[in-house]
FIKOLZA-1660 file (N, C-alpha, C; in steps of 0.1 Angstrom, whole numbers, plus 5000, padded with zeros to 4 digits):
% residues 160
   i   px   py   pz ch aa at
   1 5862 7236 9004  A  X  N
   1 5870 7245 8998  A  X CA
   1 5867 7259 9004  A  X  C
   2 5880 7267 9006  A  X  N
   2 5879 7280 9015  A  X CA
   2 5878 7289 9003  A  X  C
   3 5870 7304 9007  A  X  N
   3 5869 7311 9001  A  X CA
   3 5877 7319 9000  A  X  C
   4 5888 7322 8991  A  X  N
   4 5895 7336 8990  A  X CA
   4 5889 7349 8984  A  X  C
   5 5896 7361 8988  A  X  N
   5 5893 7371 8984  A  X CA
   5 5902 7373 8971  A  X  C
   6 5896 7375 8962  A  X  N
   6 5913 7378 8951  A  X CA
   6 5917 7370 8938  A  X  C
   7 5912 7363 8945  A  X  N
   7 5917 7347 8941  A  X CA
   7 5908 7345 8927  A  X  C
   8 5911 7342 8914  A  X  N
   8 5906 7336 8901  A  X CA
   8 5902 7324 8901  A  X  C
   9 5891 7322 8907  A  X  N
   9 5885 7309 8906  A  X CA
   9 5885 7303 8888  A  X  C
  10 5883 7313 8881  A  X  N
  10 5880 7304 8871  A  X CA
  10 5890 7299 8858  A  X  C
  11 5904 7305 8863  A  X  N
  11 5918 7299 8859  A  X CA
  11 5915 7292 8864  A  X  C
  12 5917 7288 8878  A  X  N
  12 5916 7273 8887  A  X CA
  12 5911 7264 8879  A  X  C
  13 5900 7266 8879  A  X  N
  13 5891 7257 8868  A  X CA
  13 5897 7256 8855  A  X  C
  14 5892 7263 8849  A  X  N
  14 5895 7261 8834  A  X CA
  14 5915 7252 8830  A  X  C
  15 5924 7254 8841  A  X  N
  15 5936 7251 8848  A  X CA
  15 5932 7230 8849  A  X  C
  16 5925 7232 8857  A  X  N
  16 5920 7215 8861  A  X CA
  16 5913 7211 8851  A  X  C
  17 5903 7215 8842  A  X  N
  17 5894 7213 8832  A  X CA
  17 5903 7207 8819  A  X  C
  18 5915 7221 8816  A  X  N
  18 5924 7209 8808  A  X CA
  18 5933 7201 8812  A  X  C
  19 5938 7199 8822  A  X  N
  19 5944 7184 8827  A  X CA
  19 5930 7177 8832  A  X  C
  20 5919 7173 8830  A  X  N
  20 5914 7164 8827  A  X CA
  20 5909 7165 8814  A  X  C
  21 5908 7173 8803  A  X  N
  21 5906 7164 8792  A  X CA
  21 5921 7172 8780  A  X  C
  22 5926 7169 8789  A  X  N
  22 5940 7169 8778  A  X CA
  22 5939 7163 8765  A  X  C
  23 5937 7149 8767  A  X  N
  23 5940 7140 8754  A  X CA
  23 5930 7144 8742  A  X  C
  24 5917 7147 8747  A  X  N
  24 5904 7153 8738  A  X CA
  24 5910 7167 8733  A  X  C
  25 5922 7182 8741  A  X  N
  25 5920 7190 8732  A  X CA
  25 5930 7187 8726  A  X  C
  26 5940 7180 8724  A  X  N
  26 5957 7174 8719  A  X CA
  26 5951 7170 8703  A  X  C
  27 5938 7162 8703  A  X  N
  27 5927 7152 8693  A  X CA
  27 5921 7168 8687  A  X  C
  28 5915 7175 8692  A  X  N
  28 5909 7186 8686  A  X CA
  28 5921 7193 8680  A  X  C
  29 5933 7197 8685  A  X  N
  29 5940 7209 8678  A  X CA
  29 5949 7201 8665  A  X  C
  30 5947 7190 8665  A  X  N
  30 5952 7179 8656  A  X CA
  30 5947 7181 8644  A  X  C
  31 5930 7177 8647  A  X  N
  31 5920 7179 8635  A  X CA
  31 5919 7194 8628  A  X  C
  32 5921 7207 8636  A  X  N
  32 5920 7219 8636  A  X CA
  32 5932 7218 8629  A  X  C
  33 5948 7214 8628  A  X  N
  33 5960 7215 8621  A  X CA
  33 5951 7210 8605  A  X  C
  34 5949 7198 8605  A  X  N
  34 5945 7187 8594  A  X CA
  34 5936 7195 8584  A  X  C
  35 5922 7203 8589  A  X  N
  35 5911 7211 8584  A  X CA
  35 5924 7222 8574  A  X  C
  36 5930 7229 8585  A  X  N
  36 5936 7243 8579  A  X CA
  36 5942 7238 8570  A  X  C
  37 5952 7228 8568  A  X  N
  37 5959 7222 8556  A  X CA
  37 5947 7221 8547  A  X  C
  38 5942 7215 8548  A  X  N
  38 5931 7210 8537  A  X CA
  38 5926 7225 8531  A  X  C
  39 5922 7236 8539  A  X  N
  39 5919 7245 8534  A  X CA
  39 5927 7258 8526  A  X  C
  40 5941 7254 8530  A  X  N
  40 5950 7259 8521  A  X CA
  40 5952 7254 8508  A  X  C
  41 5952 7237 8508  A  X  N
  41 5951 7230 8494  A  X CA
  41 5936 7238 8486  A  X  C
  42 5929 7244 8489  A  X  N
  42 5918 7242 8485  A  X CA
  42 5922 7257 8477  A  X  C
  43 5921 7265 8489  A  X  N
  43 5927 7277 8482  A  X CA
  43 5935 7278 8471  A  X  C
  44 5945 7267 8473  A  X  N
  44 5959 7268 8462  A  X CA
  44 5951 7262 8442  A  X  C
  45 5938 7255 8451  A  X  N
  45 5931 7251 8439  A  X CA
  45 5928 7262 8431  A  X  C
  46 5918 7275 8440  A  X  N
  46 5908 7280 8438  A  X CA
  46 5918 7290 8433  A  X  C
  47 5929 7293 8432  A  X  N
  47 5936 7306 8428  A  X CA
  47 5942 7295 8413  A  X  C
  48 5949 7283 8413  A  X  N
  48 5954 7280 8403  A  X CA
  48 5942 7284 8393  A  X  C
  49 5929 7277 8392  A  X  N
  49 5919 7280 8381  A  X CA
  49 5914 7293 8382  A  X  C
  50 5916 7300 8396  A  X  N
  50 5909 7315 8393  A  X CA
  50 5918 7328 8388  A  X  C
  51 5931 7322 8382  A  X  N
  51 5941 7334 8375  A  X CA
  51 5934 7332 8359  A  X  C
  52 5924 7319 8359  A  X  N
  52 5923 7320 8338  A  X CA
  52 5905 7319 8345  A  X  C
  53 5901 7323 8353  A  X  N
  53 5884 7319 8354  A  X CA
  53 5880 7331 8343  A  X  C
  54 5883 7347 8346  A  X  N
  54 5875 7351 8331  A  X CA
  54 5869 7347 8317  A  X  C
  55 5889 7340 8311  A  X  N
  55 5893 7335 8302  A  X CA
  55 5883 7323 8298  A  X  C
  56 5880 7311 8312  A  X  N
  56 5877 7302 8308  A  X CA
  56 5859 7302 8310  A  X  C
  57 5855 7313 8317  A  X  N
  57 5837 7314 8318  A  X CA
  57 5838 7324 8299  A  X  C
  58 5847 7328 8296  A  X  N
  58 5846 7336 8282  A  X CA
  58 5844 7324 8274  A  X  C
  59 5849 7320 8272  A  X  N
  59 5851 7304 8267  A  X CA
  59 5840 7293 8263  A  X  C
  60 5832 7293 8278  A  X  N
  60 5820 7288 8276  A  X CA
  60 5809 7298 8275  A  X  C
  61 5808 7306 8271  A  X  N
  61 5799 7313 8264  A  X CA
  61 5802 7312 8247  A  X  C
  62 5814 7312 8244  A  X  N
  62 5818 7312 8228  A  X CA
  62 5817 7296 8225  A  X  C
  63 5819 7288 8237  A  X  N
  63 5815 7274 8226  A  X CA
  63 5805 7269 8229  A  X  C
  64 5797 7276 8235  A  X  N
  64 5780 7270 8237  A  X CA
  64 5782 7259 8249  A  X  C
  65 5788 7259 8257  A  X  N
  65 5789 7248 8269  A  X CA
  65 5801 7237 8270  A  X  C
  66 5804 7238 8254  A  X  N
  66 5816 7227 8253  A  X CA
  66 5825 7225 8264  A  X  C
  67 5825 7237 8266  A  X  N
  67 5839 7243 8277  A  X CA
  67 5828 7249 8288  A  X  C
  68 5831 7240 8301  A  X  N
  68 5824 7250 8313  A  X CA
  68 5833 7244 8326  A  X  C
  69 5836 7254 8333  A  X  N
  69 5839 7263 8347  A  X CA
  69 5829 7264 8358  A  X  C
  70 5829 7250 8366  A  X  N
  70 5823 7257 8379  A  X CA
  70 5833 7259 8385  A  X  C
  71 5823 7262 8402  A  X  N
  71 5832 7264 8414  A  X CA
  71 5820 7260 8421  A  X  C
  72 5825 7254 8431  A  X  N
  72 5813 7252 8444  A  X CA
  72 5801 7250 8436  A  X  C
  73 5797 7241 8432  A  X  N
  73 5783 7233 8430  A  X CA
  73 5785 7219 8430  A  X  C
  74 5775 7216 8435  A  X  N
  74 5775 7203 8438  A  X CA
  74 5778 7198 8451  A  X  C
  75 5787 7191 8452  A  X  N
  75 5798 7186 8465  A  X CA
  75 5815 7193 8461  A  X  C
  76 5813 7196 8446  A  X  N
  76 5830 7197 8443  A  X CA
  76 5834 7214 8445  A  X  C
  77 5846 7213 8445  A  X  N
  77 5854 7228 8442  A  X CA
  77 5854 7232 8434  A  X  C
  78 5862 7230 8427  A  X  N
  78 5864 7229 8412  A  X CA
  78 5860 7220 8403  A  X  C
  79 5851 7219 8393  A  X  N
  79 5853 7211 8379  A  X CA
  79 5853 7220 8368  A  X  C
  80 5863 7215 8354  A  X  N
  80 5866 7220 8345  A  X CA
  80 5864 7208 8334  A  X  C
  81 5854 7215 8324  A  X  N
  81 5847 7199 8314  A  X CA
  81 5850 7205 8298  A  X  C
  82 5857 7201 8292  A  X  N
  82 5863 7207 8278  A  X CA
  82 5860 7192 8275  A  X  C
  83 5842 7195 8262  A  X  N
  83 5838 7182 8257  A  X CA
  83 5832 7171 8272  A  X  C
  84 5837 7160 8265  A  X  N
  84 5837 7149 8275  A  X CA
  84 5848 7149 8285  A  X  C
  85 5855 7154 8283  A  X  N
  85 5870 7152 8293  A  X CA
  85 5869 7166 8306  A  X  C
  86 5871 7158 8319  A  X  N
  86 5866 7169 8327  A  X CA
  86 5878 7164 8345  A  X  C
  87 5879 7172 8349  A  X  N
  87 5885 7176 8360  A  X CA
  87 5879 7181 8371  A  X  C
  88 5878 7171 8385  A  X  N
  88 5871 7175 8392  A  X CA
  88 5876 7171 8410  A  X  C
  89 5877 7187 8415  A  X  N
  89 5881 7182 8430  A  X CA
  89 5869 7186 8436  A  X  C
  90 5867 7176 8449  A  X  N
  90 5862 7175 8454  A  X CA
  90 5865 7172 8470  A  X  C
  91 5863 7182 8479  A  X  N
  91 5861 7181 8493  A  X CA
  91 5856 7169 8502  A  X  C
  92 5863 7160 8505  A  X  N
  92 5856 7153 8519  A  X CA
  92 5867 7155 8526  A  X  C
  93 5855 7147 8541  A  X  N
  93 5858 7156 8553  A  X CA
  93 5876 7151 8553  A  X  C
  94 5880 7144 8554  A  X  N
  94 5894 7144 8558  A  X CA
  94 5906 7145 8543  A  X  C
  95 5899 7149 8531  A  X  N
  95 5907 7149 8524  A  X CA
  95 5900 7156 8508  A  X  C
  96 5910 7156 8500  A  X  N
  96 5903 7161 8488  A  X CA
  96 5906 7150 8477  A  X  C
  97 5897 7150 8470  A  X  N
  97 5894 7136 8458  A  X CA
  97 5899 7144 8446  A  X  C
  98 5906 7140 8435  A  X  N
  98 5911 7145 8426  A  X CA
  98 5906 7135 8416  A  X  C
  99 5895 7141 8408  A  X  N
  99 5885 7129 8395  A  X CA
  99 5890 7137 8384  A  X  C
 100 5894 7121 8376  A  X  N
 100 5895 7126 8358  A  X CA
 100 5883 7116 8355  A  X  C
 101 5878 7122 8342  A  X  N
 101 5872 7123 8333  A  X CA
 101 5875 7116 8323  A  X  C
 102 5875 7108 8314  A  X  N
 102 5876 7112 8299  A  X CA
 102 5869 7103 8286  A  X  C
 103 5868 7108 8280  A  X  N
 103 5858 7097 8267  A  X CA
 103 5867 7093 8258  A  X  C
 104 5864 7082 8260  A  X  N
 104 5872 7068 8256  A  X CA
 104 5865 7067 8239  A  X  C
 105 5875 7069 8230  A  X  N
 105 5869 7071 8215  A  X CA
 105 5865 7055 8211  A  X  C
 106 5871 7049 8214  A  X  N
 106 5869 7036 8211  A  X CA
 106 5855 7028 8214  A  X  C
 107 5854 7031 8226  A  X  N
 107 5842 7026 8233  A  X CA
 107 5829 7032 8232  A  X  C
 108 5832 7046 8228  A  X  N
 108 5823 7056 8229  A  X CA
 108 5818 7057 8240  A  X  C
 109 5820 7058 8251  A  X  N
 109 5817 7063 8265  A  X CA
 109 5828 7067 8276  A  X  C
 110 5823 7074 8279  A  X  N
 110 5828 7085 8293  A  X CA
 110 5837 7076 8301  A  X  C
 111 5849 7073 8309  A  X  N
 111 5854 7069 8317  A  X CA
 111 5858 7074 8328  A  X  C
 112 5857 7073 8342  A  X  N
 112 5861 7082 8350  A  X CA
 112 5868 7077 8362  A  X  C
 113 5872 7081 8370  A  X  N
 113 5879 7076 8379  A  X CA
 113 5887 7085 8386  A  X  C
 114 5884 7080 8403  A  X  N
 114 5895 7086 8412  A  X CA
 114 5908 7088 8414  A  X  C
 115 5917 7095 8410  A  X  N
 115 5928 7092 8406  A  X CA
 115 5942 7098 8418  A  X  C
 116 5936 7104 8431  A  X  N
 116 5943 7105 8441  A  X CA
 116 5935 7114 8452  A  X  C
 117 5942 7113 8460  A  X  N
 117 5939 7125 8473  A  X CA
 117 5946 7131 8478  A  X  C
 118 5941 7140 8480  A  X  N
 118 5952 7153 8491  A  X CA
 118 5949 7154 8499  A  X  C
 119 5957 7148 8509  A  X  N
 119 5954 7144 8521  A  X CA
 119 5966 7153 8536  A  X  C
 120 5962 7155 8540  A  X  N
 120 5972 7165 8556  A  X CA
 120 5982 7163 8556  A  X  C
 121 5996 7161 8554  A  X  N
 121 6004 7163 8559  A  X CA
 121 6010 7163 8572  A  X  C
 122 6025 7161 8579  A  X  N
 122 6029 7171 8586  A  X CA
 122 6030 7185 8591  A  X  C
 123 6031 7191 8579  A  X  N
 123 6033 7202 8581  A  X CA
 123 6025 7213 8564  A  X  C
 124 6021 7203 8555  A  X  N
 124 6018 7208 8540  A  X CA
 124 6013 7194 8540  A  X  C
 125 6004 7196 8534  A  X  N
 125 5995 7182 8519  A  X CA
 125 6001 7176 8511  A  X  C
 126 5997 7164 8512  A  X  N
 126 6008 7155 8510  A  X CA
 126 5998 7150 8494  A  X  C
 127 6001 7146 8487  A  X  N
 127 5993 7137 8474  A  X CA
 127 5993 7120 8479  A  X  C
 128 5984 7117 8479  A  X  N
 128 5979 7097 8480  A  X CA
 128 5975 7094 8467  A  X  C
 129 5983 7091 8459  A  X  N
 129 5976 7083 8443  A  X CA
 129 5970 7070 8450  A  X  C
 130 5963 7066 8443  A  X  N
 130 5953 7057 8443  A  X CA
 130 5960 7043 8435  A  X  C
 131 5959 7034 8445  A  X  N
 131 5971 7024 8442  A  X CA
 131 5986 7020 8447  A  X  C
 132 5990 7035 8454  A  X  N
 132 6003 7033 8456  A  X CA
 132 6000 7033 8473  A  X  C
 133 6010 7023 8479  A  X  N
 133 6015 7022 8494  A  X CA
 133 6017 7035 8501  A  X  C
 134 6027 7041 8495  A  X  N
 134 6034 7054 8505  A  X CA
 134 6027 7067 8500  A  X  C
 135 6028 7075 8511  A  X  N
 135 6023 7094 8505  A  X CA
 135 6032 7097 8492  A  X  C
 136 6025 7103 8485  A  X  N
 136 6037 7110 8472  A  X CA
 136 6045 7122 8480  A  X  C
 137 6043 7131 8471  A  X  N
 137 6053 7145 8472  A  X CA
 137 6038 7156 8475  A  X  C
 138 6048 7165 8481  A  X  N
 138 6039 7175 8483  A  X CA
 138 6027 7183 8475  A  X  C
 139 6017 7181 8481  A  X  N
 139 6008 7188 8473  A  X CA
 139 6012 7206 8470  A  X  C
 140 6013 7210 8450  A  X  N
 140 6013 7226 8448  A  X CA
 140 6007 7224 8435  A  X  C
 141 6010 7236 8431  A  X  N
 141 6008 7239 8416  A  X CA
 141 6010 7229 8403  A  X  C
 142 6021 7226 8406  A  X  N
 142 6026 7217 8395  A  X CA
 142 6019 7202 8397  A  X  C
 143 6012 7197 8410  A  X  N
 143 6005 7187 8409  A  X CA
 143 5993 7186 8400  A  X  C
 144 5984 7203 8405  A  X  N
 144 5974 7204 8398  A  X CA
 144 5977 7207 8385  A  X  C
 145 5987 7214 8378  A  X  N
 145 5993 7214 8362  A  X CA
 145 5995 7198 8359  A  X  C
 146 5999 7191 8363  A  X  N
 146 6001 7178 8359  A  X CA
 146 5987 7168 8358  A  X  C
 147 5978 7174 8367  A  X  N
 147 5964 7164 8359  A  X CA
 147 5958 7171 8353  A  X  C
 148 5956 7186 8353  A  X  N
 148 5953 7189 8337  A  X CA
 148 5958 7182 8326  A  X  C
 149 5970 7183 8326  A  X  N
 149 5976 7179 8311  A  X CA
 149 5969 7164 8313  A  X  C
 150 5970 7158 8322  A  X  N
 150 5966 7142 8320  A  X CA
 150 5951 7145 8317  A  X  C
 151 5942 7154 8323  A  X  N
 151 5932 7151 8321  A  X CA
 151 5924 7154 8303  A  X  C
 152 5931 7165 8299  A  X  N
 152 5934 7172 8287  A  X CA
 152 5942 7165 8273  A  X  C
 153 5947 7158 8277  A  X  N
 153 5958 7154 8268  A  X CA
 153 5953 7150 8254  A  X  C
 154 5945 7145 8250  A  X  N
 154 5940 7144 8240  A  X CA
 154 5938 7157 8231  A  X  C
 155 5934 7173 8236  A  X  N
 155 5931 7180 8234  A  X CA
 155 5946 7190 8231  A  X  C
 156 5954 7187 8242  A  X  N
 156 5968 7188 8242  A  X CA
 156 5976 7187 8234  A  X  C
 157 5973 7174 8227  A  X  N
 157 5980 7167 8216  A  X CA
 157 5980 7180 8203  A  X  C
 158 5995 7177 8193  A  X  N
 158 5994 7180 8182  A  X CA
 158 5988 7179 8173  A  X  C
 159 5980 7189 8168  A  X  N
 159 5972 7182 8153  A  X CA
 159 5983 7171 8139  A  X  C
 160 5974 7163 8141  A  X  N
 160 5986 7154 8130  A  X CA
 160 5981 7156 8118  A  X  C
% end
């Protein structure tokens, strides 16, 4: 190889460097799309519970724990535990776990279970219920409003 004067050797390079590992950064900016989804879902989490977080750490001070509000402890994002009945997302690496809670009056014990994931998308987070074949509908607000009420519902209910 001749030496030029002038000449950017390390475009050259860096130029050759990604046509030989093309397919590795195509795989990296893929995973890097996949992460930022996931971290917007998370966000969308962290603002739905953080417009009532005063309301709801007020809460668990007035009922002595009945009612408690984390964020980030543990492995989870969010969990919200009113009694036995509790709501809980949780981060892994390629997706988010959506757990209900709830105590089963009959049995007298706790029941729990995974009840979907939010998982990358095309272009937005898609919902995977647990059990079903195909992606659901897009993960927003009204997903997370809708397992509250499921997860709540007993508490929900009208007094009869």
């Amino acid at each position: 190889m001749s030496v030029h004067y002038g000449y950017n050797y390390k475009l050259a390079l860096i130029k050759k460097l990604k046509s030989m590992y093309g397919k590795e950064l195509e795989h990296l900016e893929f995973e890097r799309a996949q992460r930022a989804q996931l971290d917007e879902a998370e966000d969308l989490i962290l603002s739905f519970f953080g417009a009532s977080k005063d309301e709801l750490l007020e809460l668990e001070v007035a009922s002595v724990g009945e009612v408690l509000y984390q964020e980030y402890e543990d492995d989870y994002i969010v969990r919200l535990t009113i009694h036995e009945n509790y709501i809980q997302f949780t981060r892994k690496p390629t997706a988010i776990e959506i757990e209900l809670g709830q105590w089963n009056e009959e049995d007298q014990h706790a029941e729990s279970s995974v009840v979907a994931y939010i998982i990358p998308g095309e272009k937005k987070c898609k919902l995977k219920k647990i059990g079903k074949v195909h992606d659901g509908s897009n993960f927003d607000e009204n997903v997370i409003n809708s397992y509250v009420r499921q997860a709540f519902e007993s508490i929900l209910e009208p007094d009869n």
